[in-house]
N, C-alpha and C positions, 0 to 999 in steps of 0.2 A: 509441384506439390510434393511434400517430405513428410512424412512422419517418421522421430528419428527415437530410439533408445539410448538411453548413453546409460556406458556401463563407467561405474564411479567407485571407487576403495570408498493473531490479530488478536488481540485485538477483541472478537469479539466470538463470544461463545459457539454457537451454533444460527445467531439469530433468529431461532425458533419466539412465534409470539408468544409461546407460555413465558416468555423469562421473565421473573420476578423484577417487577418498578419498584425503588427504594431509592432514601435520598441516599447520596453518594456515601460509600463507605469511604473512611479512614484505611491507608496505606500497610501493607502489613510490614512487622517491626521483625527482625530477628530473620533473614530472608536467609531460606535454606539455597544451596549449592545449587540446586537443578545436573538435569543431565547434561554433561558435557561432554557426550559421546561423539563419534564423528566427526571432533576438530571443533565444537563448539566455542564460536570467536565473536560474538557480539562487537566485542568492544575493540575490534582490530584495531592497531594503528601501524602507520607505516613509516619509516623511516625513509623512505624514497617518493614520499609523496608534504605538502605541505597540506595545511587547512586552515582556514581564516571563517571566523563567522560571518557573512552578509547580508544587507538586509534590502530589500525592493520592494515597492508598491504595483499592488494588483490594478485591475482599472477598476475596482470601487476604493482606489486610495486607500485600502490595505496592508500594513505592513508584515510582507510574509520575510520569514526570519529563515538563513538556508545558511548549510557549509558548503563553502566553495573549495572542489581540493585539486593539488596542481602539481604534475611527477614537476620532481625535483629539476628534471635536465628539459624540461619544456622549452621549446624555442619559441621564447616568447615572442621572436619577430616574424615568426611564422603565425598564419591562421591555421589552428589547430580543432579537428573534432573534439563535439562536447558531447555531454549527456545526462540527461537528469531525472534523479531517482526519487521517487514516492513511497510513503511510508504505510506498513499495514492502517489498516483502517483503525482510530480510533489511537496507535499509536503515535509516536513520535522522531526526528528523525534519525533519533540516537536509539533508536529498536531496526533494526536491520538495512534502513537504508543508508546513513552513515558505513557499515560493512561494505556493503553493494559500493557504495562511492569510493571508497579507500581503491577496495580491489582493483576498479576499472580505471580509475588513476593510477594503477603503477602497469597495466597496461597502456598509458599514454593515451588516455582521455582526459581532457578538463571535465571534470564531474560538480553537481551540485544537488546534495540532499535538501529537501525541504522539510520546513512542517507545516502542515498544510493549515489554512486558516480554521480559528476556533480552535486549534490542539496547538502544544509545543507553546515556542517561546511565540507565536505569528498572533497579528491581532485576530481578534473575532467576540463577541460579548451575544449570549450569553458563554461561556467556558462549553465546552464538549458539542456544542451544536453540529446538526447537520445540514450539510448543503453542497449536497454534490454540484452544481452549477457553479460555484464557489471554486469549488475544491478543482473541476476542471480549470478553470477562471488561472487558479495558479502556478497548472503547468505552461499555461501558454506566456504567464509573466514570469515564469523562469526561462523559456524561452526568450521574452524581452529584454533580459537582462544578462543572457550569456551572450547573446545575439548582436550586443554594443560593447562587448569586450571586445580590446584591438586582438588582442590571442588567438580569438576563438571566431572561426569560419562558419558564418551564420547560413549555411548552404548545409552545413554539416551536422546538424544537433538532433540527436535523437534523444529518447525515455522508456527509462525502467517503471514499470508501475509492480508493485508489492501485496500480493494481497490485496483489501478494500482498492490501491490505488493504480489496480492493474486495469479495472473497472470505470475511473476515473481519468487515465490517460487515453484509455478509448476513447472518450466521449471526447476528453479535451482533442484529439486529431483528428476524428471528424470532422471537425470545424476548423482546425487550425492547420495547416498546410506545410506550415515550415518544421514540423515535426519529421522528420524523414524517415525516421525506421522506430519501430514499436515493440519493445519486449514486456511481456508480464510474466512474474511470477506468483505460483497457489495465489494465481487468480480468483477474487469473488465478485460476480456479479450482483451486486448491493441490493440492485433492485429485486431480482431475481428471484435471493436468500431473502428478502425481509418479506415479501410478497409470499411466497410457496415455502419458503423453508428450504432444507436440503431433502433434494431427492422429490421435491414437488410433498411434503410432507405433512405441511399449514393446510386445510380446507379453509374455503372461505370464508366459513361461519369465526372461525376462530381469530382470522384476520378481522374480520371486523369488531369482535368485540376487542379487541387492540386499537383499532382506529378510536373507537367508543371511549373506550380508558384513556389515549390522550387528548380526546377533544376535550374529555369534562376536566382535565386537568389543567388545560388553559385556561378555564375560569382561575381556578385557584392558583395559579401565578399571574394572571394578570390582576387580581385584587393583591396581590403583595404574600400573599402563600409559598410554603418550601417547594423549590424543584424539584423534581423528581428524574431519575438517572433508571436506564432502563438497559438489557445486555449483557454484552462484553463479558470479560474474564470474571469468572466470581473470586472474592476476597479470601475464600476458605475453599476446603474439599472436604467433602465427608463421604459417609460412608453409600450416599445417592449420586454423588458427581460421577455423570458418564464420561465417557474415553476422552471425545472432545475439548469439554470442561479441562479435562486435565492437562489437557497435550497444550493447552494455551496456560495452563496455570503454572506448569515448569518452565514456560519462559517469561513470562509478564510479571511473577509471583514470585519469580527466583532471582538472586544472583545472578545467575543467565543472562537475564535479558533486561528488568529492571530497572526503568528509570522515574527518577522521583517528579519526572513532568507529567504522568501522565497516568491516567486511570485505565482506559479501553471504553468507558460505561460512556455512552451518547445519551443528550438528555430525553425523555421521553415523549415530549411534545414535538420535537424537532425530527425525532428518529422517522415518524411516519412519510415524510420527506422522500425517501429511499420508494414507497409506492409506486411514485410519478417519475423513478428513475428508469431508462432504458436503454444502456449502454450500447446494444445490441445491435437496434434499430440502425439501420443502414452503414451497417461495419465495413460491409462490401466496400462503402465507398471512399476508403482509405487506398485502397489499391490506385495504382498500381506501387506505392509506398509499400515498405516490407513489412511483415511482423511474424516474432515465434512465440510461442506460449508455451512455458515451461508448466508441468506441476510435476507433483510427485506419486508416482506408482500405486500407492495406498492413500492417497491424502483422500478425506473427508470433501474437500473442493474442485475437485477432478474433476466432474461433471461440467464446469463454469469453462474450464481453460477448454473443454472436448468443444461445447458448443461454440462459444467464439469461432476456434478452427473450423467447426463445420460451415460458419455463416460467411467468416470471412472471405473478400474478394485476394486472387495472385498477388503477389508471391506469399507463401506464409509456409511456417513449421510449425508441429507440435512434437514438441520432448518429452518423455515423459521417464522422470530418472529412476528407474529400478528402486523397491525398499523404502522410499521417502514417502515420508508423510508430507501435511501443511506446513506445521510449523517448523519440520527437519529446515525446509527449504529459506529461512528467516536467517539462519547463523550457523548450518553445520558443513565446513566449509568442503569439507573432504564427500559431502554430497552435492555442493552447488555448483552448477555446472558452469563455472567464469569461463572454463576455454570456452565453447559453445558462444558465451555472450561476447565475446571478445573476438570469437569468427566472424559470428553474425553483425557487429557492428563495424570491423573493420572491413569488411565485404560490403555494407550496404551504406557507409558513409566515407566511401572515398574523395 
């Protein structure tokens, strides 16, 4: 057992149920700079690394849509470790996990960002839906599909989970085996946050009148009524937007991080979904398979990545990087701890 410090040079708001249900806003025009402090690299790319878009079907015959990337000097007649990366929650996979792929491909991983079904370019209908059983569903058909490349040593494939899909590659390893080693980063446990809130915050009275608000809203989309989108990053800040609000709005909202796929906002009838999630439940029995969980010092989601660690069965780490918030931990590279990930994976996918 480790608990280590490393000293270094989403998606969605707070998921508190008061957030305001609205039909989906319009994208904002004129995207300020954000902060790009600490080596802020969303958009890395790598000359020593290739990337092709790919597409594979989940087993509900889904088309999930992923970058494959591949160091330059790969011995393709080698079976080579892989590894596959999940995108904050509600994002997509040109928001931080594209970054996460680049890098651990010029470490000498074959890597593969997704986006997970209902977000990004992957099928899903309605648009923003939730469905974590899903969303597990297609880390383990990214596993299917790295796992029949002649390249890539299907003994050998681990996953990065980001945020919302740190919570998601859980669940998907539970159940699927051939996952061998598990990292999360500012991990959120979905269920968790949309249940209690941060910090066990929600009472229960207030979650239900949420439940209440999207059952009667499924009358009115099932009679042909506007959708309704509920969460995630708000469109604007003013002068009530707290810390949170913000710290996702400089990177979803900005030049930063910015991509025109993608909103954060899950729809409102679907979001409740997340109740009946419980990534948690029997983590233990992932062992004796590896995993570490990163967050950040100050992040707002810290509590998510502590309990994991406390539940989880051997071998397992927690990191927790001096000064980083949640969202530092998305794109500020000079805080993201790649050695660590790059120890931990060549250590436990040999």
């Amino acid at each position: 057992m480790r608990k280590t410090i490393v000293f270094l040079g989403l998606l969605i708001s707070s998921f508190s149920m008061t957030a305001a249900c609205s039909p989906l806003a319009s994208p904002a025009r004129n995207l300020a700079l954000g902060d790009r402090s600490n080596g802020a690299d969303n958009f890395y790319t790598s000359d020593r690394v290739t990337m092709q878009k790919v597409t594979l079907k989940n087993q509900y015959k889904m088309t999930v849509t992923g970058n494959l990337f591949i160091p330059k000097d790969l011995n393709r007649n080698a079976k080579n470790p892989a590894l596959i990366v999940g995108h904050p929650m509600g994002a997509v996979k040109e928001q931080s996990a594209n970054l996460y792929a680049t890098k651990m491909a010029e470490q000498g991983f074959v890597t593969l960002s997704l986006d997970l079904s209902f977000w990004g370019e992957s099928d899903g209908q309605p648009r923003n839906a939730v469905s974590p059983d899903i969303y597990a569903e297609d880390f383990s058909a990214a596993v299917d599909y790295l796992g029949t490349q002649p390249f890539v040593d299907r003994e050998r494939i681990g996953a990065i989970g980001i945020c919302g899909s740190g919570s998601f590659v859980i669940s998907a390893a539970k159940i699927d085996p051939r996952m061998k080693a598990i990292a999360t980063v500012s991990m959120y446990d979905m269920g968790a946050a949309s249940r209690n809130g941060l910090r066990h915050s929600v009472p229960l009275e207030q979650r239900k009148k949420f439940l209440e608000e999207a059952a009667q809203q499924r009358y009115v989309e099932f009679t042909g009524g506007e959708t309704r989108y509920t969460s995630g990053t708000p469109e604007q800040l003013d002068e009530n937007s707290n810390a949170i609000e913000r710290e996702f709005y400089d990177f979803y909202r900005t030049s930063r991080g910015h991509s025109p796929n993608t909103t954060t906002h899950p729809t409102l009838t679907s979001s409740v979904k997340f109740m009946n999630f419980y990534p948690f439940t029997d983590i233990e029995t992932i062992s004796p398979r590896p995993m570490i969980f990163i967050t950040g010092e100050n992040a707002h989601s810290r509590e998510f990545s502590e309990d994991a660690y406390r539940l989880a069965g051997q071998p397992k780490e927690l990191v927790i990087v001096p000064g980083a918030g949640h969202v530092d931990l998305y794109d500020r590279v000079n805080l993201i701890p790649f050695d660590t990930l790059t120890t931990f994976f060549r250590d436990n996918l040999k």
